[in-house]
C-alpha positions in Angstrom: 4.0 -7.7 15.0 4.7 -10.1 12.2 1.5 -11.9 13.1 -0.9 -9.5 12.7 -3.4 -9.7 9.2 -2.3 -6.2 9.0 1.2 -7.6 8.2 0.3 -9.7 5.7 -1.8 -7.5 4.0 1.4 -5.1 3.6 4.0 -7.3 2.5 1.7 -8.8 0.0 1.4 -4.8 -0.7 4.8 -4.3 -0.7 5.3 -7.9 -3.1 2.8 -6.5 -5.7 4.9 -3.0 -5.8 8.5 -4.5 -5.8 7.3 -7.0 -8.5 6.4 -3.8 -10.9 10.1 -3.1 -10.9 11.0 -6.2 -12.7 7.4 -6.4 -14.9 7.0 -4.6 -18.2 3.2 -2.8 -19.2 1.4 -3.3 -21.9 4.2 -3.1 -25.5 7.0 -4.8 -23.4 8.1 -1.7 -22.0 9.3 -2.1 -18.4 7.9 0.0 -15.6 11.1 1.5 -14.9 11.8 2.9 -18.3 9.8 5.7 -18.0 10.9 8.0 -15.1 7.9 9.4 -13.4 6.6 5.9 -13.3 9.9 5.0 -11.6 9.7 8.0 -8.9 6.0 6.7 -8.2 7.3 3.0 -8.1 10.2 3.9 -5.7 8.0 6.4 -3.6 5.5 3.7 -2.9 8.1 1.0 -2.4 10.1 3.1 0.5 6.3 3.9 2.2 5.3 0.3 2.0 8.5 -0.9 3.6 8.1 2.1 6.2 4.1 0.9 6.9 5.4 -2.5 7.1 7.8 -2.1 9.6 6.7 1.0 12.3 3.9 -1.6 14.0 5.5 -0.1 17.0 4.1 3.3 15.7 0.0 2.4 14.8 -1.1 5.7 13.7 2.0 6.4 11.5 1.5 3.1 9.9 -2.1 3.8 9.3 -1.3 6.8 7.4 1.4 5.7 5.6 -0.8 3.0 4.6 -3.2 5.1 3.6 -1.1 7.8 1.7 0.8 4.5 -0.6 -2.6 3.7 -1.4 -3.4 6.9 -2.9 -0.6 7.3 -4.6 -0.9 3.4 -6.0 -4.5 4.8 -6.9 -3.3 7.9 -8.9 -0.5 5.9 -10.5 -3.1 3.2 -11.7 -5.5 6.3 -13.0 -2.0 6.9 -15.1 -1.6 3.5 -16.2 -4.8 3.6 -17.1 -5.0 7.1 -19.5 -1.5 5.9 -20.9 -2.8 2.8 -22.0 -6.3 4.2 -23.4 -4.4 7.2 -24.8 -1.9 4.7 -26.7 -3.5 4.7 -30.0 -2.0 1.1 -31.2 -4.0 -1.8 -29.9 -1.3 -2.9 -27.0 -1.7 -5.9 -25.4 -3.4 -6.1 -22.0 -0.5 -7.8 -19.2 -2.2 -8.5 -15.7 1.0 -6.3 -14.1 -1.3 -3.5 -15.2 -3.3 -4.3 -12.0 -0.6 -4.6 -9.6 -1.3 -1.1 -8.3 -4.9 -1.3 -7.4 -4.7 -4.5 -6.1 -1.6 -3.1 -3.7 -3.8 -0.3 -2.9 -6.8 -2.4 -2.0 -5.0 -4.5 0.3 -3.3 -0.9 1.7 -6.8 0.3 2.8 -7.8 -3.5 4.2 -4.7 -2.9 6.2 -5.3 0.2 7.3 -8.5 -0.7 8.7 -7.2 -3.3 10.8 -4.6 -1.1 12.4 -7.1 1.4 13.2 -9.3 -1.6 14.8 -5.6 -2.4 16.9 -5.6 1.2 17.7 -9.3 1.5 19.4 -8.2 -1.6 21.1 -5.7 -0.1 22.9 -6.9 2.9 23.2 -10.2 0.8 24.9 -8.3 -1.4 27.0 -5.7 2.1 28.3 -8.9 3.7 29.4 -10.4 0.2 31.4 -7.2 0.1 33.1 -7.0 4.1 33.8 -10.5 3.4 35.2 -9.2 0.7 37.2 -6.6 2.4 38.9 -8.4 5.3 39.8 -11.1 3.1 41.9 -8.1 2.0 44.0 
């Protein structure tokens, strides 16, 4: 359902992760240098693709959703340690907030698939009603 704000709000999810591949952090050191940060980049990159395309499959969606989102939280917690802990002065680069922002727009997302899913859910129980009258 590529017209849903649910959509939207994934693949700018998914734009914000895959753009972290190609950015560098603060010292001009790209994302993907350091490994763990590329495990946590290509782990949230295949669940974003696999929230952004199981609309077929709500509740799966919602919690893959949900789980990218906290690992993009735990993986800006590391950006942020690594760049307090860094004991030259680094330069701040606004890719630094590509994670949070991703895992904002993860939860937003998340609550609109649940609010699909009551919908649903409300409208399957109207029509159980419905037929059981008959």
């Amino acid at each position: 359902m590529w017209q849903r704000v649910q959509t939207l709000y994934l693949l700018l999810a998914t734009g914000l992760v895959a753009a972290l591949f190609f950015c560098t952090k603060a010292g001009d050191v790209p994302y993907t240098e350091y490994w763990p940060y590329l495990v946590l980049l290509i782990v949230t990159a295949f669940l974003q693709v696999m929230a952004t395309t199981t609309w077929k499959h709500r509740i799966f969606q919602m919690r893959t959703a949900v789980l990218s989102a906290i690992i993009l939280i735990a993986f800006q917690g590391w950006l942020v340690y690594d760049f307090i802990a860094s004991g030259n002065d680094p330069a701040f680069k606004i890719t630094a907030v590509f994670p949070i922002v991703a895992a904002i727009l993860d939860f937003l997302a998340a609550r609109n698939i649940l609010a699909d899913e009551m919908m649903v859910r409300s409208a399957d129980r109207l029509r159980a009603a419905k037929r059981k009258k008959k």
